[in-house]
Structure formats: structure tokens, C-alpha cells
C-alpha positions, 0 to 999 in steps of 0.5 A, spaced: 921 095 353 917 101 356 909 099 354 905 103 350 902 106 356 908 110 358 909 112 351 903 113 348 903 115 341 910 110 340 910 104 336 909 098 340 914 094 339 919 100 337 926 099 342 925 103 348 928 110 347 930 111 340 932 117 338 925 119 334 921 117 340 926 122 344 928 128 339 924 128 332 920 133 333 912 131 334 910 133 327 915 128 324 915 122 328 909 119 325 913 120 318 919 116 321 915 111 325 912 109 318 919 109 315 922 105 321 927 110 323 925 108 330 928 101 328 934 101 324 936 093 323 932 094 316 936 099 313 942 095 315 940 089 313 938 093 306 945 096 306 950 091 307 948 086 301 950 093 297 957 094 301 958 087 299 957 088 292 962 093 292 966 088 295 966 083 291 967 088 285 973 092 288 976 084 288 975 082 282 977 089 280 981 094 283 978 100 288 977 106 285 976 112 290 969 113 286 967 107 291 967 112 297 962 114 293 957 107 292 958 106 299 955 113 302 950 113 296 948 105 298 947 108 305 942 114 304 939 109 298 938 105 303 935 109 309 930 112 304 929 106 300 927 102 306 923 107 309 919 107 302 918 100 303 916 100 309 911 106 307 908 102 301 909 096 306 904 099 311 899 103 306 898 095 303 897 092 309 893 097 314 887 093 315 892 087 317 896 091 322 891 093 325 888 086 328 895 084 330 897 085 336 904 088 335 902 093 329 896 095 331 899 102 334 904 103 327 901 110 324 896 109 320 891 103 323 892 107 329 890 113 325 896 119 327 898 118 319 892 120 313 893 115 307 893 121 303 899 123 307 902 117 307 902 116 299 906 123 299 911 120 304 913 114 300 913 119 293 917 123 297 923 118 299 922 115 292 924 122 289 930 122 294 933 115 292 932 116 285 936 122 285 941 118 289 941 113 284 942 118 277 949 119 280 951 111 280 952 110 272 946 107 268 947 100 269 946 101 277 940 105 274 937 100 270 938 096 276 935 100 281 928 101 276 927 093 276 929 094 284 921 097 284 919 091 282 921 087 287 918 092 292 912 093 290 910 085 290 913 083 297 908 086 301 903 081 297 906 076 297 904 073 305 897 073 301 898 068 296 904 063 298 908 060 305 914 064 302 913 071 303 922 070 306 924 069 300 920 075 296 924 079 301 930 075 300 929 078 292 929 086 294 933 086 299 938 083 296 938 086 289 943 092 292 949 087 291 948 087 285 947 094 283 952 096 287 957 092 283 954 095 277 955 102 279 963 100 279 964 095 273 958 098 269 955 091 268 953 085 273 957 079 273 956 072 275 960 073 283 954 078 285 948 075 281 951 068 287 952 072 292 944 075 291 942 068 291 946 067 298 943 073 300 935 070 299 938 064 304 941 068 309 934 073 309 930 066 309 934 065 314 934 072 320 926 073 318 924 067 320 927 068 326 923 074 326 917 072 323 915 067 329 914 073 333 907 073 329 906 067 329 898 066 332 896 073 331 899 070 323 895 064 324 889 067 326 888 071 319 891 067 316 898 070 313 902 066 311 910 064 313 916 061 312 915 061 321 908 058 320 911 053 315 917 050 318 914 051 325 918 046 330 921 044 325 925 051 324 931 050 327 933 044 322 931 047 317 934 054 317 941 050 319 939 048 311 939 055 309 945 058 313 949 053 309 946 054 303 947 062 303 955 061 306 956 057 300 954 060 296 958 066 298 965 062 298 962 061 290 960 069 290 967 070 292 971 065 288 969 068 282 973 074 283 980 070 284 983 075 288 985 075 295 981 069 298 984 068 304 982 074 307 974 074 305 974 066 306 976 069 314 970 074 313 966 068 311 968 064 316 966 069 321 960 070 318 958 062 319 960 062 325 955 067 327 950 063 323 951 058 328 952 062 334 944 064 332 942 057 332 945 055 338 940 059 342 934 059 337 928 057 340 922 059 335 916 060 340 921 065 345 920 072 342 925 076 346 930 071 343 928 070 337 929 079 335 935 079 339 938 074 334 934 077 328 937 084 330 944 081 330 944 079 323 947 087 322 953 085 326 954 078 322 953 082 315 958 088 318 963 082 319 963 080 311 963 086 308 969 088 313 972 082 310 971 084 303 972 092 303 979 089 306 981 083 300 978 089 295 983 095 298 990 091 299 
């Protein structure tokens, strides 16, 4: 990763050479830093509990071709939604950002963004992704409204108790099921399980990222899963992957439909998990967003395995 000095208006800890820094044009690139363009793990990680919803509705069901659809809208929802989130995320934590050493130089503790533009940004992406929503069928827009609930708390939930992970694991794991809406029209107990293993496996990946924060989390005294399981995290989070991927083969019995072929994409999806364990060290930073970020391949790896039992 380039220091700061070499990029001097980027996000610290921004990959090295990501397409805004590279080619947005300058105006925009604050905007996008503050939508997180420049580290796309977080949409992936908002995108794939909705491909699994899909998924799991299309085995329970049958594929139709209005899930191509879904899934192209869940793609933009997400890339939008995430950068909302994000946005409402920064506007409420600015005064924390800016005494962490990581988040010091996001836009608005670093100044290349107004509040007042930041409030229009996150209207802005709103407006997008309720469009994008007004196309998926009342139930899905049902539950994308209640959606905003979970967003609009999570940035405060680090304030008022140890488990901010699982807040997260709410709202990020709420397209699984809006996705299963938007085919069957309704939700059903398979994606309503599945959202439950989703909370594990998002309690999971972002305790591996939160102790990245660790002693600046300390020190202003937010509050973390990191921060709570400490040493013991390993063993702790080993409970949680377990807990997710059954619950998933759960989500997945409940469509009684080409099992073999999903419980191969479970399978696949566990052993990643273990993978992750194997080499976690909790104080070690660049392992530690290394593992976060390869929750994007353990989650394609499910939702591949699922598309292909829905099709056949």
C-alpha cells in the first residue's frame, strides 16, 4: 500500500491504485471515497446474501427469467446502498474518524467533503435505490423500507454496546431475504434461517476486520466484538462460522430441492471459513483485511452453488 504522502489526498487505507484514485475525475473522487468505491469488499459483501436469496427461492420454486432481473437490481441496489450507508456511517461518526489513525483522512474529518454536501450525496444514492427497489414487487419494497431501520441504527450501535458485528449482521444480511421476496412475492422461513447464518458469518469476517482498530477503539472508547473476545477470538469466532454454516444447511433443507449440489456449495463455503482460521492472528493487521476481504470469494462460492441447484 502507497503511504499517504505519495497519494496525498486518498484514503489511508484504501487499496493502492484503485480505479477512483486512478481515473475518477477529481471533483468526484471525494464522493466515491465516501461511498467506498474505492474498496469494493463492502458491496460484495451487501450483494451476496441477496444473490442467496435468489438462490434459495429459485430451489424452492422454479427460476424464472425475471431473476436476471433481481439479480442485476440487487447489484446496483447494493453498490448504491452500500455507498449510502456508508455515507450516513461517516456523517455520524465524523468526530470519531477523525481521532483514529486509519479514518483520519476519510473525506469529511479530512475536510475535502462539506457536511451539507454530504447529506445531499447520501439523499442522492437513497433516491437511486429506491427506484431500483420500485421495480422488484411490493413485498420486496416492504422489506427494503424496513431495510432503512437497520441502517440508520448501525452506526450507533459501537456507542451503546460490545456488539456493533451483529448490528451490521442485521442490515447486511436483510437482502437475502428481499430478494427472496422479489420472486416469491412473500418470505418464507428458508431465507428468514438463512439471514441468521448470514449475522454469524458477518460477526464473523468483521471481527477480523474490526482488530485492525483495536487500540485507537480502546482509546475512545468504542466498543467491539474485536475488543471483546480479544485472545480469545480464534476460538470464539470458530463457534460462529459453525453456527452460520448450519444454519445455512438449515436455510437450504427448507427448499427440499437439489440438496446435493448446495450442500457441495456449503461444504466449499465451510472450508473457507477454516481456511480463514487457520491463519488468523488477531493482532496482525495485513492478515487479518487479507482474510476480511476474502469473505467475497467464500460468499461467491455459495451463491454459485445455489444459482446452479435453483437452474437445473
Amino acid at each position: 500500500m502507497q503511504s499517504q504522502t505519495e497519494r496525498p489526498d486518498a484514503v489511508i487505507d484504501a487499496p493502492a491504485g484503485n480505479w477512483v484514485d486512478r481515473y475518477a475525475p477529481p471533483h468526484w473522487r471525494p464522493y466515491l471515497r465516501l461511498s467506498r468505491a474505492d474498496r469494493p469488499i463492502g458491496t460484495w459483501l451487501l450483494l451476496l446474501p441477496c444473490w442467496w436469496g435468489i438462490g434459495l427461492a429459485m430451489m424452492y420454486d422454479a427460476p424464472h427469467w425475471f431473476d436476471l432481473w433481481i439479480a442485476i437490481a440487487c447489484g446496483i441496489g447494493a453498490l448504491v446502498m452500500r455507498g449510502a450507508g456508508c455515507t450516513w456511517n461517516d456523517i455520524s461518526d465524523r468526530d470519531i474518524d477523525a481521532q483514529v489513525a486509519r479514518t483520519k483522512s476519510r473525506p469529511l474529518p479530512s475536510g475535502q467533503v462539506t457536511l451539507r454536501g454530504a447529506y445531499l450525496w447520501l439523499v442522492a444514492q437513497c433516491l437511486v435505490g429506491f427506484l431500483i427497489l420500485l421495480t422488484l414487487g411490493p413485498a420486496a419494497i416492504w422489506m427494503g423500507v424496513l431495510s432503512l431501520v437497520l441502517v440508520a441504527i448501525y452506526p450507533f450501535a459501537k456507542r451503546f454496546t460490545w456488539w456493533p458485528q451483529l448490528f451490521l449482521g442485521f442490515a447486511f444480511n436483510w437482502g437475502v431475504m428481499l430478494a427472496y421476496a422479489a420472486h416469491m412475492g412473500r418470505v418464507d422461513l428458508s431465507p428468514a434461517v438463512a439471514w441468521l447464518g448470514g449475522i454469524a458469518w458477518t460477526i464473523f469476517y468483521d471481527t477480523i476486520y474490526a482488530h485492525q482498530d483495536i487500540e485507537d477503539d480502546a482509546l475512545i472508547g468504542v466498543k467491539s466484538t474485536a475488543r471483546l473476545f480479544g485472545d480469545n477470538s480464534p476460538k470464539i469466532l470458530r463457534g460462529f462460522a459453525i453456527l452460520s454454516v448450519s444454519l445455512l444447511a438449515i436455510a437450504i433443507l427448507l427448499t427440499g430441492r437439489n440438496l446435493l449440489i448446495a450442500y457441495i456449495g456449503l461444504a466449499a463455503f465451510a472450508g473457507h471459513l477454516a481456511w480463514q482460521l487457520s491463519i488468523f492472528k488477531p493482532y496482525q493487521s495485513p492478515i487479518g483485511l487479507r482474510l476480511f476481504r476474502s469473505n467475497r470469494d467464500a460468499g461467491l462460492i455459495l451463491a454459485l452453488f445455489l444459482a446452479i441447484a435453483g437452474l437445473v
